[in-house]
N, C-alpha and C positions, 0 to 999 in steps of 0.2 A: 712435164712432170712438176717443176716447178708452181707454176701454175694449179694444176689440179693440187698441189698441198698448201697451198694459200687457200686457195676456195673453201677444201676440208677443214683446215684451222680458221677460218670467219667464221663456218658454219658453226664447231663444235662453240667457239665463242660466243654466238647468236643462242643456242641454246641452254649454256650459262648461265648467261646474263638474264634469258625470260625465267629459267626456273630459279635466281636469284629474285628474280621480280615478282614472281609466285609468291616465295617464301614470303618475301616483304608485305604482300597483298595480303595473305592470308594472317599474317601476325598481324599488321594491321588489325582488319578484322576481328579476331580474337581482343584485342586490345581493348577495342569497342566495346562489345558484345560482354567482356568478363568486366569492364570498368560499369556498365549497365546495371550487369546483374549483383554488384558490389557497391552499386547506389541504392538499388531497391531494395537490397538486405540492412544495410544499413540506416535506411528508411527508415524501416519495420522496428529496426534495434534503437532505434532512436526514437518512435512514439513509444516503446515500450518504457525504455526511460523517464519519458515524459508522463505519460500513466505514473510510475513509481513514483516521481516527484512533487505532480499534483498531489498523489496519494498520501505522500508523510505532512505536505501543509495542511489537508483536511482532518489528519488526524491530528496534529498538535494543535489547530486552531479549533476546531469543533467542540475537542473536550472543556475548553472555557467559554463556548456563545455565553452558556447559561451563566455565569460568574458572577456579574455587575448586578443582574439580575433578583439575585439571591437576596441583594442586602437593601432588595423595597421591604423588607418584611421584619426587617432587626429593628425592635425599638429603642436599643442603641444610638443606632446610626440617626434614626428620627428626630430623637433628644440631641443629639450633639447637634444638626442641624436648625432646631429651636434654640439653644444656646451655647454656638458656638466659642463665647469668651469661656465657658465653665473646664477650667485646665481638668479636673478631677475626671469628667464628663468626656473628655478629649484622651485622656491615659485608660480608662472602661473601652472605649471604643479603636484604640491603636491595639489594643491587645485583642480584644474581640475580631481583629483583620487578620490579627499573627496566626490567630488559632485557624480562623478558616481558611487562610491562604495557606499553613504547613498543611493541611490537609489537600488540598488542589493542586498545588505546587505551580500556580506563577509566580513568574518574577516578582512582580506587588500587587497592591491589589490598594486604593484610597478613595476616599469621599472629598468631592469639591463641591463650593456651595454655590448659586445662581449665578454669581459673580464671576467667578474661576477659582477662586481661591481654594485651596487644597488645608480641609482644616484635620482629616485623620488618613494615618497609612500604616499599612502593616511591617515597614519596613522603617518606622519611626526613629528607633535608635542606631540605625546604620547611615555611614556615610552616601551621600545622594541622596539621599532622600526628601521627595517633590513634599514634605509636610512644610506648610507655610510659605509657599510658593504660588504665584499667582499664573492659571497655565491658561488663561480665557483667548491666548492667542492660538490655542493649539484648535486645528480643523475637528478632532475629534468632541474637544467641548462644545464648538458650535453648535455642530450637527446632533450633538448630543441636546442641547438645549432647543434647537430649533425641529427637529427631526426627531425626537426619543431616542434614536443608536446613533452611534458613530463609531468608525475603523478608521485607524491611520497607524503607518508604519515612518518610522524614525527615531534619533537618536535622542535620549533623554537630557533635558535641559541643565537637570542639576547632578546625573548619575553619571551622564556621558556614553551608558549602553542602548546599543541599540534594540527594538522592540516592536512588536504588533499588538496597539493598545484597541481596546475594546471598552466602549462608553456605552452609559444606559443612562435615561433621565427617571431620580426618582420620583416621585406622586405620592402625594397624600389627600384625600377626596379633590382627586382631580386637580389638586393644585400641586407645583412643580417646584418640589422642596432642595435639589440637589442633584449631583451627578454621582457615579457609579465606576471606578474606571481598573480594568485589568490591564494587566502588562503582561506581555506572551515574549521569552526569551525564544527566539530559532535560532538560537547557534549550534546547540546539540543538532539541530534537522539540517543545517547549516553543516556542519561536519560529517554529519553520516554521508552525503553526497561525495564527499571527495572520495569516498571505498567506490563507488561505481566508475564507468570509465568513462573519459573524456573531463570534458567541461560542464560546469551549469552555471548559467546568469538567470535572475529573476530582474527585469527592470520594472518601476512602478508606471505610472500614466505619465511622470513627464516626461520617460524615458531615460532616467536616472538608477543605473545599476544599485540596486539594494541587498543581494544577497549574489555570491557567489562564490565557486571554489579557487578563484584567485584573488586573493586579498587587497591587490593592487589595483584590482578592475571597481574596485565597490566605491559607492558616491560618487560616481564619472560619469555623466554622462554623455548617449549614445551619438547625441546630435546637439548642435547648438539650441540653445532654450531662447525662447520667445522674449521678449521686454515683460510679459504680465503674467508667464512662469518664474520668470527670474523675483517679479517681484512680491509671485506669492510663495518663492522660498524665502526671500528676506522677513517674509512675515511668520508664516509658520516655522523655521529653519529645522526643516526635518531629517537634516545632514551635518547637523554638530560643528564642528568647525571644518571640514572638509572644502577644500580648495577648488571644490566641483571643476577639476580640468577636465577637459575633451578628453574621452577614451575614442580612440581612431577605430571605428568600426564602420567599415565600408562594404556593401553588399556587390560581390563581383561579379556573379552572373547565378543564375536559376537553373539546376537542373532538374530532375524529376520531379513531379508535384510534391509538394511540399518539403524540397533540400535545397539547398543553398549555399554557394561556398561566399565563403565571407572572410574579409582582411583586419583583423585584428592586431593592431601595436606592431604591424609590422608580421605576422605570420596568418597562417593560410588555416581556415578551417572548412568543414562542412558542415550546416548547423539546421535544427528543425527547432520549431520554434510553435507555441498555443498559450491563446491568453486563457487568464486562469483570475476566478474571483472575482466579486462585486466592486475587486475596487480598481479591475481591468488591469491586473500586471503582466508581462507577459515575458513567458519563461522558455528561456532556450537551451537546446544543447549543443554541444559542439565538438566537433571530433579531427583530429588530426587531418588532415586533405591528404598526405603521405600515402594513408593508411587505401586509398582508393588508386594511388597512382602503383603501391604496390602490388596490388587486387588484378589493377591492368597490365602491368608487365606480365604477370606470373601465367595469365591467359595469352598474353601475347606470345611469354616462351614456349608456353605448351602445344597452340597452334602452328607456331612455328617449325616445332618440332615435329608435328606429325606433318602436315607439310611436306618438311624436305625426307622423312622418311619415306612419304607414300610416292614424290617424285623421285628418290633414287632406286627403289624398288622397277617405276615403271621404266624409269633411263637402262637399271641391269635388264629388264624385259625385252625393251628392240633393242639393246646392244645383243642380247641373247640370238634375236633373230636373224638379227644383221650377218652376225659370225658366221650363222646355218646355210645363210642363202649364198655368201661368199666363197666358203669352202666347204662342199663335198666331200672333197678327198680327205682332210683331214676330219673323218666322222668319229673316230674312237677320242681322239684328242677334244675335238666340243662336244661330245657326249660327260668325256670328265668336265669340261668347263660347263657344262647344263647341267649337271650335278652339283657340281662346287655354288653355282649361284641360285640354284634354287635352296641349297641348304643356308647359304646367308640371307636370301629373303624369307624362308620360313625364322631362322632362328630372326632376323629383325622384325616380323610381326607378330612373335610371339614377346619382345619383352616389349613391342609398343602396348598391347592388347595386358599385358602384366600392368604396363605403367596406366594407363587406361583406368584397370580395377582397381587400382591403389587409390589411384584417385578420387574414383567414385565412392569407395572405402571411406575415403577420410573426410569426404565431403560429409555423407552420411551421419558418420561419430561424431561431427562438427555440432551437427544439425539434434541430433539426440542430446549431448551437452546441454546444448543450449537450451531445451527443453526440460532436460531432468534439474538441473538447476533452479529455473522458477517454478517448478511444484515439488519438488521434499519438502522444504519445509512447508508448505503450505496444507499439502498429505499425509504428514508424517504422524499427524493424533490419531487421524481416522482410519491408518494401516493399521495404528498399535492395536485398537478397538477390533481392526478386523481381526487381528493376530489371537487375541484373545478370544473372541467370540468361534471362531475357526476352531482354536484348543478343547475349550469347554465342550465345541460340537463333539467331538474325538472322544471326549472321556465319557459323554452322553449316551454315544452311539454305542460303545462297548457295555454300558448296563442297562441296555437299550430302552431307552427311555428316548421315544421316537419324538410322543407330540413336544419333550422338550428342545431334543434337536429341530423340528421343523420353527419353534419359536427362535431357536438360533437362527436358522437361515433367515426366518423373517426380520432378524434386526440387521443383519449382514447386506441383504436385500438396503431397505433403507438406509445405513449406512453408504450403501453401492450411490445409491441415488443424492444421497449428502454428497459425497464427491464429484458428481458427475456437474451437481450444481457450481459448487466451490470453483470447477476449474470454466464456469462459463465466465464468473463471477471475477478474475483473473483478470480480463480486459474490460472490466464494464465496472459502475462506481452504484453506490449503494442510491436509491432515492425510497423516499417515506412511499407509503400506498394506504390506500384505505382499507381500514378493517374489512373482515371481511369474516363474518360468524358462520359455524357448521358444529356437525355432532363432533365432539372430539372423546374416544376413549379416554376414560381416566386408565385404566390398566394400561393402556401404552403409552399413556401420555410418562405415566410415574416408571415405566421402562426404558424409556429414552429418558427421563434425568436421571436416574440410577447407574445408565449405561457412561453416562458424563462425567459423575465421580467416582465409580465403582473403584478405580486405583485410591482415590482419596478416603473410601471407606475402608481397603483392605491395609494403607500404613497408620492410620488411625486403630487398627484395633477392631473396630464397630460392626455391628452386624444389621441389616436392613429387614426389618417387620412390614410385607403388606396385608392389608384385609379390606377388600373389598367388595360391597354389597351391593344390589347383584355385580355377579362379575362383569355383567356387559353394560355398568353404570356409566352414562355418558353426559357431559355438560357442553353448552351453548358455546361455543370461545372460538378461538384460533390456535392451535396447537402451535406454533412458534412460541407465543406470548404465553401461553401455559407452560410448556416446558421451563422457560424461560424462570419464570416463577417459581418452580420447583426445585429447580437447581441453587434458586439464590436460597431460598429455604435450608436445601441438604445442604449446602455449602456451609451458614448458619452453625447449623447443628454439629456438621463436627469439629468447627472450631469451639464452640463451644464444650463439646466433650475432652476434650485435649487432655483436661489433667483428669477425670471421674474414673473413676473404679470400672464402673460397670457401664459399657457402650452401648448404646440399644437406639436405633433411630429407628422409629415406628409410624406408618403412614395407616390412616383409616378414612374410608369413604364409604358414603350411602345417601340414599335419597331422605330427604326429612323438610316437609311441608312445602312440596312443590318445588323443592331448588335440588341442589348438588354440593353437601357439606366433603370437605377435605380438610383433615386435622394432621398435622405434621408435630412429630414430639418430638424430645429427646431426654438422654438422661443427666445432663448437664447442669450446674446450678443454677438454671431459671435466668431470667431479666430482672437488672440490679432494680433497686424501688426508685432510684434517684431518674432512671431512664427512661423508664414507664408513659413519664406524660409527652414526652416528646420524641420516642419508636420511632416514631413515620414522619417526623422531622426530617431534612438534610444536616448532612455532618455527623447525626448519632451515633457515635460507636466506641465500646470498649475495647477495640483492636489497639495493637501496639502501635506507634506513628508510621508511613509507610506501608502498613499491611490491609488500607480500608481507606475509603472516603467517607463510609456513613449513608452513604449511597442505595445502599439496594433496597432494604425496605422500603423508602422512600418510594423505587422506581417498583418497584412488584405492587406495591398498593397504587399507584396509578395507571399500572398495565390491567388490575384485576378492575378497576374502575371505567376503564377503556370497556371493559369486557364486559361491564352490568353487574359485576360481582362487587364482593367486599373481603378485605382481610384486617384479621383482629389476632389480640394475642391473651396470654394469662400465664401465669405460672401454676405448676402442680401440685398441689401438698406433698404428696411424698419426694418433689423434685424435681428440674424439668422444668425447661418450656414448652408451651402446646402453642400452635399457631394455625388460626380457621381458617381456610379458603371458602366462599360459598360462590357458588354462580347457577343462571340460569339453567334448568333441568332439559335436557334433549332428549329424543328418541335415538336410539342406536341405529345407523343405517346398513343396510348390507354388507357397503365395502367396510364398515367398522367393523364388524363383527366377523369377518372372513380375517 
C-alpha cells in the first residue's frame, strides 16, 4: 500500500509539474507574440509621429524659401549696396527690413555684401544684432555666394540664438551685388513637440543633436566626429559655445523593420528614425523600452491565465471520470459531484469568455481613440459646412423647393468628396503638379467660395449678389486655383465692409469678346489712392499688423496668370471696390452642366 501511494503521489506530481510547464510555455508565448504585436503598433505610432514632425519643419520653414528672395527687387537694398558708407542710406534700408520682416515674422532678416560683411538688419537696434558684423565664415554665405541659396542651421555669432538661416545671392544685370539672409527661430516647432509623446531628436549631417525635447541632449554629439568635421566646426562654429560632449547613444539591437531599441545616457528606448531635408538631418523618435516590456507581460498574464484555466477545467474532466469508473456504488453521491463541477466549469468559462470580451472591448475603443483623435480637427470645418448644408436642406424641403434641395445635396456630395480626399492626405505630404486646364463652371466655382465664407458673411452683416450670364458660363482654368481666387477676393471685401453702412458683396459674370469677365464688388470705401500703384506688390496691405501679410493679391494675380487670365482693380463712383477676373472662354461640358 505504501508503495502504490508513493507511485500516485509522483504521478499526481509529474502532472503538476507538466501543467505548470504548460502554463510557463504558453505565457511564454503570449509574451512573444503581444511584445510583437506592441512593436508593430508602435511602429506605426512612431512613423505617424514622424509624419507630424517632418510636417510642422516644412511648414515653418516653407513659409520663408521665398524671403531673401523678395529683396532682389528693393531698390533700397540696391543703393545701400552701391554705397554702403551712406549712414542715411543704411537707417532707409534697416527700417525697410523692420517693416517687411514684422510682416513675415522671422527672427531677422539682413543684407551682406560680396564680402561677408553684414551692412543692414531688421533687427538693427536690438541687442545681437549681426549689423556690422563680418559672417563670410558662415557655410550659408558661401554657398550663398558660390551657389545662389544656402541653408545652415546654428547658433548665432553675435545674438547667441539658435536658427535656420536662409541665404540668397542678389543680382543686378547678372552681376552679384550681395546676399539676402533669413533667420527662422524653431523653438516654438521645438516646443510644440514636447505635447506629443515620447522623445524627439533632429541630429544635423555631422551627427550633432540640434533640436530636441531634452535640452541636455542638444549640441552632443551622437558619435565621435572625424579630425575634418571637427575642423569644419572650428570654422563655421554652428554650436555657439557648446562643449560638444559625447551624448552616449548606442544602438542595442534591431527589432522589427525599422525599430530599434537604443541606449541613451544610460536608459533604454525604442526609437524610429528618417532623414528629412536637403540638408540630410535625421530625425528620431524615441519611446520608453518599459512601455513594450509592459505590452509583453500583460499578454503573457493573459495567456497564462487562460492556460491554467483551460488546463484545470480539463484536470476537473478526468478527475470527473476517474471518480465514475472507480465507484458505482456511490452514483447518487458523484452525480452531485458531476453537478457540482460541471457548474464551476460552466461558471469559469463564462467569466474567461467575459474577460475575453472586455478585452477585445478595449482593444477596440483603444483603436477608435486613436483614430478619432487625428481627424476632428482635421474634419471639424467640413462637418460644420456639412451641418449647415444638411439644415438649410430641411427648411428647403418643407417649402419644397426641391431643385434647391438637390443643389444642397450636390455640395454635400462634394464636400463628401473634400473629406474623403483630406483623410488620404493625412499620411501623404503635399507636392506641386502641373496645371492641368478644363471647362470649369463659374456658378459652382463662385458656390464653393461662398460655401467657404458663408459664416464670415453671415457675422459681418453682408448679403451675397450673384448674376450670371448665361448660367452655364464656363472658363478655361483649374477649379482649385479658381476657387482659390475667389475666396481671397470675398475674403477682401468684407473686411473691407467692416465698418459701411450698407453690406452688399456682389458678383457678375458673362462672356465679352471671346474671354470670360468676372467682376467682384463691394460696398466698402474703395482702394486708398496711396495703394493703387503697388495692389499686386508683396507686403501691400491696409490690414492691422498681424492680421495680413500683403500676400494674396499678389498670389491670385499669379495664380490668374498661371491660368491665361488677368486681374485688375478700380474704384466705384458711388463707392466700392470692383475687381476684374478675365480668363479664357470654355464650352460647358456635360459633367458641368449636370
Amino acid at each position: 500500500m505504501s508503495t502504490i501511494n508513493r507511485s500516485g503521489a509522483g504521478r499526481r506530481l509529474g502532472a503538476w509539474l507538466g501543467a505548470g510547464l504548460t502554463v510557463a510555455l504558453v505565457a511564454a508565448v503570449g509574451y512573444l507574440l503581444a511584445t510583437r504585436a506592441g512593436m508593430v503598433q508602435l511602429r506605426e505610432e512612431q512613423r505617424h509621429r514622424l509624419d507630424v514632425v517632418s510636417a510642422s519643419l516644412d511648414g515653418e520653414l516653407a513659409r520663408f524659401e521665398y524671403l531673401p528672395s523678395l529683396l532682389e527687387t528693393s531698390p533700397t537694398v540696391l543703393k545701400l549696396l552701391d554705397r554702403p558708407g551712406d549712414s542715411g542710406l543704411r537707417e532707409e534700408a534697416n527700417q525697410y527690413l523692420r517693416r517687411i520682416n514684422d510682416a513675415a515674422g522671422a527672427s531677422t532678416l539682413y543684407v551682406i555684401d560680396d564680402q561677408g560683411l553684414t551692412l543692414a538688419a531688421s533687427d538693427a537696434a536690438d541687442p545681437g544684432s549681426p549689423l556690422g558684423a563680418n559672417l563670410s565664415f558662415r557655410p550659408y554665405v558661401r554657398d550663398a555666394l558660390t551657389h545662389g541659396r544656402g541653408r545652415f542651421f546654428g547658433v548665432g555669432t553675435t545674438s547667441g540664438k539658435a536658427g535656420y538661416y536662409l541665404s540668397y545671392a542678389l543680382r543686378q544685370d547678372q552681376r552679384l551685388r550681395g546676399i539676402a539672409v533669413a533667420k527662422v527661430s524653431l523653438a516654438q516647432t521645438e516646443a510644440a513637440w514636447r505635447r506629443l509623446p515620447g522623445e524627439m531628436v533632429v541630429a544635423d549631417a555631422l551627427g550633432v543633436v540640434i533640436l530636441s525635447t531634452r535640452g541636455d541632449w542638444k549640441y552632443r554629439p551622437l558619435a565621435p566626429l572625424s579630425a575634418s568635421a571637427l575642423a569644419s566646426v572650428a570654422q563655421s562654429k554652428p554650436y555657439g559655445r557648446s562643449g560638444m560632449h559625447l551624448l552616449r547613444w548606442q544602438s542595442v539591437e534591431t527589432m522589427v523593420s525599422g525599430l530599434s531599441r537604443l541606449d541613451v545616457q544610460g536608459e533604454r528606448f525604442v526609437a524610429s528614425s528618417r532623414t528629412y531635408g536637403p540638408m540630410h538631418w535625421q530625425v528620431f523618435v524615441l519611446d520608453d523600452a518599459a512601455q513594450l516590456q509592459e505590452t509583453g507581460l500583460d499578454g503573457a498574464l493573459t495567456a497564462g491565465l487562460a492556460a491554467a484555466l483551460l488546463l484545470l477545467a480539463t484536470m476537473l474532466v478526468l478527475q470527473r471520470r476517474r471518480t465514475t469508473r472507480l465507484t458505482l456504488a456511490s452514483q447518487s453521491a458523484l452525480q452531485a459531484a458531476h453537478d457540482s463541477l460541471e457548474s464551476k466549469v460552466a461558471d469559469r468559462t463564462r467569466e474567461l469568455r467575459a474577460a475575453q470580451n472586455e478585452l477585445v472591448h478595449a482593444g477596440k475603443m483603444a483603436v477608435l481613440g486613436q483614430m478619432s483623435a487625428g481627424m476632428v480637427h482635421e474634419l471639424n470645418q467640413p462637418l460644420a459646412a456639412l451641418r449647415t448644408l444638411s439644415d438649410n436642406a430641411g427648411v428647403l424641403l418643407e417649402q419644397q423647393r426641391l431643385d434647391d434641395v438637390r443643389g444642397n445635396l450636390r455640395r454635400i456630395a462634394l464636400l463628401v468628396d473634400r473629406m474623403a480626399r483630406l483623410t488620404l492626405q493625412l499620411k501623404s505630404f503635399s507636392y506641386k503638379s502641373a496645371i492641368a486646364l478644363a471647362p470649369v463652371g463659374i456658378e459652382q466655382a463662385v458656390a464653393s467660395a461662398h460655401l467657404m465664407v458663408v459664416q464670415r458673411l453671415r457675422e459681418c452683416g453682408a448679403t451675397l449678389e450673384v448674376s450670371i450670364t448665361p448660367p452655364d458660363l464656363a472658363a478655361q482654368a483649374e477649379a482649385a486655383r479658381l476657387e482659390q481666387v475667389l475666396v481671397n477676393l470675398f475674403g477682401n471685401a468684407i473686411d473691407a465692409m467692416a465698418q459701411a453702412t450698407v453690406r452688399c458683396l456682389r458678383v457678375e459674370a458673362c462672356a465679352a469678346q471671346g474671354r470670360c469677365r468676372l467682376t467682384v464688388t463691394d460696398t466698402g470705401p474703395g482702394v486708398r489712392a496711396d495703394i493703387f500703384p503697388r495692389l499686386f506688390e508683396p507686403f501691400t496691405t491696409t490690414k492691422p499688423m498681424g492680421q495680413g501679410l500683403g500676400l494674396g493679391l499678389m498670389i491670385s494675380d499669379h495664380l490668374l496668370r498661371e491660368l491665361g487670365g488677368t486681374l485688375q482693380a478700380c474704384n466705384l463712383s458711388q463707392g466700392g471696390a470692383c475687381f476684374t477676373l478675365e480668363l479664357p472662354l470654355a464650352e460647358m461640358s456635360k459633367e458641368i452642366k449636370s
